[in-house]
N, C-alpha and C positions, 0 to 999 in steps of 0.2 A: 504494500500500500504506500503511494507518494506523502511524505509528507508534509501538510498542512502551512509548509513557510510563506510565511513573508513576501511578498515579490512587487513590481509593478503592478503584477497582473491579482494580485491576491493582497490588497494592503489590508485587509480586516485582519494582521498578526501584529500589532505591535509590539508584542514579546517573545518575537521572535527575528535575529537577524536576519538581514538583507540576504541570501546566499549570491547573488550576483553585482554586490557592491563591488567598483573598481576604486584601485588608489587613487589618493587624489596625484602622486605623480603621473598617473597616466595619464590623468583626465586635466593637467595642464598645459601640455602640450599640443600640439596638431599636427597631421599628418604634412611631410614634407609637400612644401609646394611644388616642385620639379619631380618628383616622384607621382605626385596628382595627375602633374601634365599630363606624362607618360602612361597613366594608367585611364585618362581619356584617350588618347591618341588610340592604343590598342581596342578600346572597346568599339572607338568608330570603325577602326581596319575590322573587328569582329564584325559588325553589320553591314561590311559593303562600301562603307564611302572610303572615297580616294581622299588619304590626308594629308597635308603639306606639315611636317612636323617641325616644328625650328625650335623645341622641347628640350629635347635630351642635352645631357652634358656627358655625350661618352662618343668618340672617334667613329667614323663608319669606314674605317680602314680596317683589315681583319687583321689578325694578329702574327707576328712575322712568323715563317714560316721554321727557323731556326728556333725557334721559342716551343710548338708545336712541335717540333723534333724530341726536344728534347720533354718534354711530358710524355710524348710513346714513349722514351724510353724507360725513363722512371716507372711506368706502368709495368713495362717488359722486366726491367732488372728486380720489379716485387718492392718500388721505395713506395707503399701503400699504407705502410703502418703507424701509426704515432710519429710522431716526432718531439724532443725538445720542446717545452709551451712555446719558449721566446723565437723560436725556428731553428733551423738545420744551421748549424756551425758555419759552413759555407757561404750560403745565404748571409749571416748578420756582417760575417767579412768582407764579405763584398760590401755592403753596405757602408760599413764602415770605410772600407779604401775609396769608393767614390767621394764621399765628402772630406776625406785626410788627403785625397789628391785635389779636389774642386776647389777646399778652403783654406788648403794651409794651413788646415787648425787637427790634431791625430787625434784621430778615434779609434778603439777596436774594439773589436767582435762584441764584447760583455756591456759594451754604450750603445747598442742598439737593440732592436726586438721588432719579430716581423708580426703584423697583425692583419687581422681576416679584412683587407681592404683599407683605406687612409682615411675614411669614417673611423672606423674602432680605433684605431691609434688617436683619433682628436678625441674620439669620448676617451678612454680611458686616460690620456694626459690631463684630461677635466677632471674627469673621475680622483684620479692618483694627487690634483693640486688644490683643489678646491673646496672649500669646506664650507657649511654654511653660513649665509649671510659675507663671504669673501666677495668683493668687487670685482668686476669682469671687464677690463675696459675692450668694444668690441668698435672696430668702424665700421661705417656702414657709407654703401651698400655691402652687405653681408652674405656671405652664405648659409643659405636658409636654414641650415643645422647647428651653427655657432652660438645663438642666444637659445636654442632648446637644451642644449647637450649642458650648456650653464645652469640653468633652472632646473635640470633633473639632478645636479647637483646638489641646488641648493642655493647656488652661488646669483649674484646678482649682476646683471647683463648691465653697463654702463655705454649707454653709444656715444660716437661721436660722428659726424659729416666728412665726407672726405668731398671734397669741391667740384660742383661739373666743371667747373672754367678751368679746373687744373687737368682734367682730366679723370678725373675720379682718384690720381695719384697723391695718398695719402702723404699730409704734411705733419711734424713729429709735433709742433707746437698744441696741435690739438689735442693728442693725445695724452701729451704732458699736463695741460691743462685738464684732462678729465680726472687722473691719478690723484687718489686720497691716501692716508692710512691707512683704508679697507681694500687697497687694491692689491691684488694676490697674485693678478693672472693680466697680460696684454695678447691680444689675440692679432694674428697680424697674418694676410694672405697675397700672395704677392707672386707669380702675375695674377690677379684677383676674379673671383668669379663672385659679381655676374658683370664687372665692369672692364676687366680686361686691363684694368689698369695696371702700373709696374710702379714698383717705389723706388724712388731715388736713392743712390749711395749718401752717402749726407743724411738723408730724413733717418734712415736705418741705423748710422751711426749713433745718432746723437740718441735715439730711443733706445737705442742695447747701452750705451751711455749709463744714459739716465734709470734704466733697468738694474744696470749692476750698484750704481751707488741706493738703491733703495729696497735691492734685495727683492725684487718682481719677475717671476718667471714671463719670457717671452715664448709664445708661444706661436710656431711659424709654420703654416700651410703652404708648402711648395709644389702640391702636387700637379700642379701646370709650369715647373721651371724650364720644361725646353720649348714652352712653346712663346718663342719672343719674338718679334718681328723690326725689323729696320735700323734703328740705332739702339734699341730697349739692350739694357742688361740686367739680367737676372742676378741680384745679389740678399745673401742672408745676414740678420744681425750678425754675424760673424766677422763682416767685412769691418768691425771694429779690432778684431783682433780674437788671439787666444783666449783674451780675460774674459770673451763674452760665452765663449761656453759655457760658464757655470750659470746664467738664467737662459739660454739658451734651448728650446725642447724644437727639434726640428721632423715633423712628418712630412713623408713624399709618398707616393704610389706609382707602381709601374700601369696602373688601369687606361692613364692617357696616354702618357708616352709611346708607350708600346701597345698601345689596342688592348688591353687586358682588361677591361671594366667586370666581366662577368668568371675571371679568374679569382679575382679576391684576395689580392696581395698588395698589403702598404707598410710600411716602417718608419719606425721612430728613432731620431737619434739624438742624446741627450747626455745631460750629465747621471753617472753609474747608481746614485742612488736615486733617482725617480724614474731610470730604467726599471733596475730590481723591486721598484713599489708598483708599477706596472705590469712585472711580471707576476707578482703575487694576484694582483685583481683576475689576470687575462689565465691563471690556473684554474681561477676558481668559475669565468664568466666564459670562455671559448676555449680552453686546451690550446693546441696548436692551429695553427691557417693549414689548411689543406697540403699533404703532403705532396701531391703530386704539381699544384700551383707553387709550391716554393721549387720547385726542382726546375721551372719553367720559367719563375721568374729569375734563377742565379743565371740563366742563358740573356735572360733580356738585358741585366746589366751589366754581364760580362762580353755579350756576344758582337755582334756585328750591329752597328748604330746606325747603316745606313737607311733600314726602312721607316726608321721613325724619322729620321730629316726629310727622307722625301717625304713624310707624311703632314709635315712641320711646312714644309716647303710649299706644299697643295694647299693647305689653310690657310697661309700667307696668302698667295694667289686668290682666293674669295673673299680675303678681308679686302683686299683691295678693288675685286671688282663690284662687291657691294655695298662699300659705305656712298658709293653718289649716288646711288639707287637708292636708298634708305633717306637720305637727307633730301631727294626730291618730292617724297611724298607730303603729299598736305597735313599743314600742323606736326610735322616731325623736325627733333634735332637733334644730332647725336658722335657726341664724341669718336676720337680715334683710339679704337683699343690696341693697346701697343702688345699685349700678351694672351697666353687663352684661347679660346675658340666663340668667344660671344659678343655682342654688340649691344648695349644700353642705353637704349635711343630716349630720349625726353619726348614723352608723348603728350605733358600737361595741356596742353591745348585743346585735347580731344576732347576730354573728360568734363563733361557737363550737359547736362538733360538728363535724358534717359540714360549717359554714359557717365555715370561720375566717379568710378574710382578705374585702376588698372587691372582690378577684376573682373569688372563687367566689360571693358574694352575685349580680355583676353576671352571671353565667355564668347561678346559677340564674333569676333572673330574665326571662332569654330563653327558656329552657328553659321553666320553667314557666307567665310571663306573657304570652310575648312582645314584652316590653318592654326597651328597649336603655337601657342608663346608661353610663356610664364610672366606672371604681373611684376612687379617693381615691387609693389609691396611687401613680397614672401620676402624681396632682401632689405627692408628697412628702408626703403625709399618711395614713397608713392608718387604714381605720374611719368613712369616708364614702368619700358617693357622689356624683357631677355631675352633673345634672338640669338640660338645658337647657330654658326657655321661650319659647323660640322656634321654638314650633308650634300648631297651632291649641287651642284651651279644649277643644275635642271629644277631639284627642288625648292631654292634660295631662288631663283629667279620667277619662278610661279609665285611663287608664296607671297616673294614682296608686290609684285603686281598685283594677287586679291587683296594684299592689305591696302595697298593703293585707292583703290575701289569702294573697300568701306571707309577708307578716310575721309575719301572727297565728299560721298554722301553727311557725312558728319560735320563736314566745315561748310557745307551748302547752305 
């Protein structure tokens, strides 16, 4: 016989618990806005319509083919079992020798830890730093996970603006000026998504700076650092020196570089005790990243680099043939992203009537165009849009033409 509890459907219990209460951690957060996108994009392909996606933040280059080599073989040689939580010996050296050769600054093996994708390595460096009621200084525009991954914390998300007129290219005054005694944690993403912008040497300086004399972990998303274009340079708080490894927490992922989104390998490199506090959490919350993606990612970063240039090279190519296209449409304007795969257009102008925020724009949009964006909002900014280019010129070219169409209807 069921029994008699409590529920929505049954509230005549009041002495008796809820059995389908959720945490209230759960029930503070929301579901990823680019994950959203994506999960309309699919349901329209489920019923038939042809979609123009400019959604996704993952490469539609497939994955090199030496990378792929080397996962049959790991299969074939039987490397299927457990591994190390922090990853395979191999794997974290590598790791380490890329950023002891890229920065001048030594790492090894035991300073780093492979994690199931360059998500889990930014939650668990939240996780491993933050405590609650800790200040979170985050700039915005933001990636849409950065002030959620904070507040499951605990911790409190502190934004600050990073300027269109500069670029979206974050300047260090602001962030200095957000910085209390409750500040714990500086979050910093560079070349940045969803604005593509890149930080200046200089700005990074003077914030790893100002980091180490107040004892604030920096914490730095790299996982778009080859994708630069024109004179951009990709540089980490590092570029202060040795001394700034110790607030220093660096994640990257091979998911873009190398086409691996749906692999699940990213890494963290950092000073050895909030590795090892890291690895304590990632025993208890994931064991190891898949054995057979870490055998596949040590190929990606040891192997042959040309297919990710040319793939660096092709995105370059579509940044360039469609930012005049973007900026000739009605009531649009939009910055030059010098990093990334995305475009950040200022769409404020649109937005009024029946269209007043950049979620109703992104709604009609699919509605009308068939074409998928993500709103400005998801990253702390309202009044633009997120336009990724990483799909083919065939689809970036339709797409912005239906956007075209409902524009003009809109400035009519």
């Amino acid at each position: 016989m069921t029994p008699n509890l409590a529920s929505p459907d049954n509230p005549d219990r009041p002495d008796r618990p809820d059995p389908l209460r959720l945490s209230q951690r759960s029930q503070s957060i929301g579901v990823s806005a680019t994950w959203a996108a994506g999960a309309k994009a699919a349901q329209l392909r489920r019923d038939g319509v042809e979609v123009f996606d400019l959604g996704p933040g993952e490469p539609d280059f497939p994955t090199p083919a030496h990378v792929c080599e080397a996962a049959q073989r790991a299969i074939i040689d039987g490397k299927t079992r457990y591994t190390p939580a922090a990853g395979v010996p191999e794997l974290r050296e590598a790791v380490a020798a890329m950023y002891t050769e890229r920065e001048g600054v030594e790492y090894s093996g035991q300073e780093t830890i492979v994690t199931c994708g360059g998500k889990q390595g930014l939650y668990s460096a939240v996780m491993t730093l933050v405590d609650p009621g800790d200040e979170v200084v985050i700039p915005t525009p933001y990636w849409v996970t950065f002030p959620e991954q904070v507040r499951l914390a605990g911790g409190i998300p502190v934004f600050v603006d990073a300027a269109e007129e500069d670029g979206f290219a974050l300047r260090a005054e602001v962030v200095l000026a957000a910085c209390t005694d409750a500040t714990r944690l500086i979050v910093l993403n560079s070349p940045g998504n969803p604005s593509g912008a890149v930080m200046a040497r200089r700005e990074l300086e003077r914030i790893a700076g100002f980091a180490l004399e107040r004892s604030i972990t920096i914490l730095f998303d790299e996982c778009y650092a080859d994708f630069v274009y024109d004179d951009a340079e990709h540089v980490t708080p590092l570029a202060l020196g040795r001394d700034a490894k110790a607030v220093t927490v660096i994640c990257g992922s091979c998911s873009k570089t190398h086409a691996m989104t749906g692999w699940r390998i990213g890494y963290v490199a950092g000073p050895r005790h909030i590795v090892d506090a890291m690895l304590k959490l990632q025993t208890h919350m994931t064991s190891n990243a898949t054995s057979i993606s870490q055998w596949a990612a040590l190929a990606a970063l040891t192997g042959d680099p040309e297919p990710s240039r040319r793939m660096v090279t092709t995105f370059g190519e579509r940044r360039h043939a469609i930012l005049p296209r973007l900026r000739a449409l009605p009531g649009v304007s939009c910055t030059e992203p010098k990093g990334a795969f995305y475009v950040f257009p200022n769409v404020s102008k649109l937005l009024r009537g029946t269209v007043p925020t950049s979620s109703d724009l992104t709604n009609l949009l699919i509605d009308k165009a068939q074409v998928v964006t993500v709103p400005g909002a998801a990253f702390g900014r309202e009044g633009y849009l997120r336009l990724s280019f990483a799909t083919s010129m065939e689809t970036l070219e339709t797409a912005i033409d239906r956007m075209g169409q409902v524009f003009a209807d809109l400035v009519a």
